[in-house]
C-alpha positions, 0 to 999 in steps of 0.5 A: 675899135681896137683889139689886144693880142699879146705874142709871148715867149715863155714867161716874157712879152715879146710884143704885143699887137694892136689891131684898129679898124678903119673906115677909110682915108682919115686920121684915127686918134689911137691914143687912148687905145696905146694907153690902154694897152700900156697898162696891160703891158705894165701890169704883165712885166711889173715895169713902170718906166721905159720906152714904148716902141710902136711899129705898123706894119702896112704900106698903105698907112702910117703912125704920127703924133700930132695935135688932138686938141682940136680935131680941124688940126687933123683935118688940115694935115689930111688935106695937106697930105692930099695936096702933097700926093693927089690922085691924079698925078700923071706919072702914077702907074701902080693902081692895082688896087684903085686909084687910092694905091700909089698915092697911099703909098706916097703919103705913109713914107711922109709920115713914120712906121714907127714911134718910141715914146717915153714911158715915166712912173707908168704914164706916156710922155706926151706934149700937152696937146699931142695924141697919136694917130693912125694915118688911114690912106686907102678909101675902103675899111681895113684892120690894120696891125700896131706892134707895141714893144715895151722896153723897161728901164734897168 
């Protein structure tokens, strides 16, 4: 599902890219990969506490953090992201790429391009239930692109 690239300047880690592969409009619960991926990001700098920062860089999608416990959470905040930016508004007049455009448009400025996580003794901190999540807007398959900076603790 996930692909690491790491982008470095000299011996440091400028940022590192994340690529997740969708198979259209759903929420992706990408927490074991963010996970997985600050493992290697702290096994590079030798660092164990700081702040992650994730930032996507599409239009037509977005990262949130929500419940992962049980996944009919997701499902409902979906569908209330459907609700809120339906197809079939009357107003709409940028569907170059189908019906999906706008609309995707509208639900990624709902949500966030960018998130920072707390990093302590090597583990993100997270709420008992909250996972991350990519939020895939558009119908059709997309790789899409997570920036991952870490910033360690003085």
């Amino acid at each position: 599902m996930a692909n690491l690239k790491g982008n470095k300047v000299g011996a440091k880690m400028k940022y590192t890219e994340l690529k997740v592969g969708t198979d259209g409009e759903k929420f992706y619960d990408v927490t074991g990969d963010i996970k997985s991926s600050l493992d290697q990001i702290l096994a590079d700098c030798g660092a164990s506490s700081g702040v992650l920062h994730l930032f996507i860089t599409h239009t037509s999608c977005a990262l949130t953090i929500s419940e992962a416990y049980d996944p009919k959470a997701a499902i409902d905040i979906e569908n209330f992201l459907k609700h809120t930016a339906p197809r079939n508004l009357s107003f709409i007049e940028h569907d170059d790429e189908g019906p999906d455009d706008s609309p995707s448009h509208m639900k990624s400025i709902l949500l966030n391009q960018s998130i920072s996580l707390i990093v302590d003794e090597r583990k993100l901190v997270l709420g008992t239930w909250q996972g991350i999540y990519l939020a895939e807007f558009r119908d059709h398959p997309h790789t899409r692109k997570v920036l991952m900076k870490f910033q360690a603790d003085i």
